[in-house]
N, C-alpha and C positions, 0 to 999 in steps of 0.2 A: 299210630302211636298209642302204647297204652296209657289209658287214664289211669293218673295216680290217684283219685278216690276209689277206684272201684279194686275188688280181690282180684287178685290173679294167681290162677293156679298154674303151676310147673311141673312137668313131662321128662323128668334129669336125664342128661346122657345115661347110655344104660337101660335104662326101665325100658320092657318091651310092653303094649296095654294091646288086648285086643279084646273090643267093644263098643259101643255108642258111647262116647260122652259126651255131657249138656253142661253148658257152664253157666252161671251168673257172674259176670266180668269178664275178665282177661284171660285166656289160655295162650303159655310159653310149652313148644314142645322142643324138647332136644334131643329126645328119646327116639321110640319106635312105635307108631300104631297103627292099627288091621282095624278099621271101622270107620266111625263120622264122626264127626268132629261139630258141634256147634256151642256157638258163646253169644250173649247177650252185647261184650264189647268187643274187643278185636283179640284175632288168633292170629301167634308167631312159630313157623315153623324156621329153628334159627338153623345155621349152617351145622352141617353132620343130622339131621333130624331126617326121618320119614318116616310118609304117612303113605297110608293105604285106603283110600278113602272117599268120602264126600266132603267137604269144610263149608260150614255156611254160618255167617259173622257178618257184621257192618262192616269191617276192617280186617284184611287178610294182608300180612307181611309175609313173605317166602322166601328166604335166606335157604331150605333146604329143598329136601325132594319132596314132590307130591303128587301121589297115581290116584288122581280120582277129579271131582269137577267141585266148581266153586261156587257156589248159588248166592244168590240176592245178596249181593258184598254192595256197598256205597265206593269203596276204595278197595283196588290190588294193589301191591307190588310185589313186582318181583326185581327180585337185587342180579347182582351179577354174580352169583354162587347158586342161583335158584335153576334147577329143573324142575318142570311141571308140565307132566303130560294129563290133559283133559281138557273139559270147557270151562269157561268164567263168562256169570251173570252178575255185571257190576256196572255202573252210574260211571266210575273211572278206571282207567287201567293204565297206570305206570308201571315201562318194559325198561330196565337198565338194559344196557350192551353189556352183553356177555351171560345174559339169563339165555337157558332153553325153555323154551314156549312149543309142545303139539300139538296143538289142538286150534277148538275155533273160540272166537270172544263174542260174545250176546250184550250189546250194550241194553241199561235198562236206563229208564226214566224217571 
């Protein structure tokens, strides 16, 4: 869930970004991105979004697609619109029915 004290930056449908970016807060992407993705709070890849990448957040929401792995998350989800092919290292992993999941999950502690 994003925290509403903390900034959250936005990724609009449309905008293609290819690069590393670092956030302090929240990143919304609904755009397209070639790179890694890391945030201080939680990262939303909303439906129609992808990414190409690495994502590493306390909190990852996956409404869209994402080609790459998930590192040190506390919380996943993936919704029922979500594709995600790669690994996730997270403390939890909520799978809706009707998400695509390839890859393997690395519970952490």
């Amino acid at each position: 869930m994003l925290d509403k004290n903390a900034q959250t930056t936005y990724i609009d449908a449309g905008m293609k970004f290819r690069g590393e970016i670092q956030i302090e807060g929240d990143l919304v992407v609904e755009g397209s991105v070639e790179g890694s993705l890391a945030a201080t709070g939680s990262i939303r890849l909303n439906n129609g979004a992808l990414v190409k990448g690495n994502v590493k957040a306390p909190e990852v929401h996956l409404d869209g697609t994402l080609q790459g792995n998930i590192r040190q998350a506390s919380f996943v989800h993936l919704s029922p619109s979500s594709k995600f092919h790669g690994d996730i290292e997270s403390k939890e992993l909520q799978i809706d029915r009707g998400a695509s999941f390839s890859g393997s999950s690395i519970p952490l502690r």
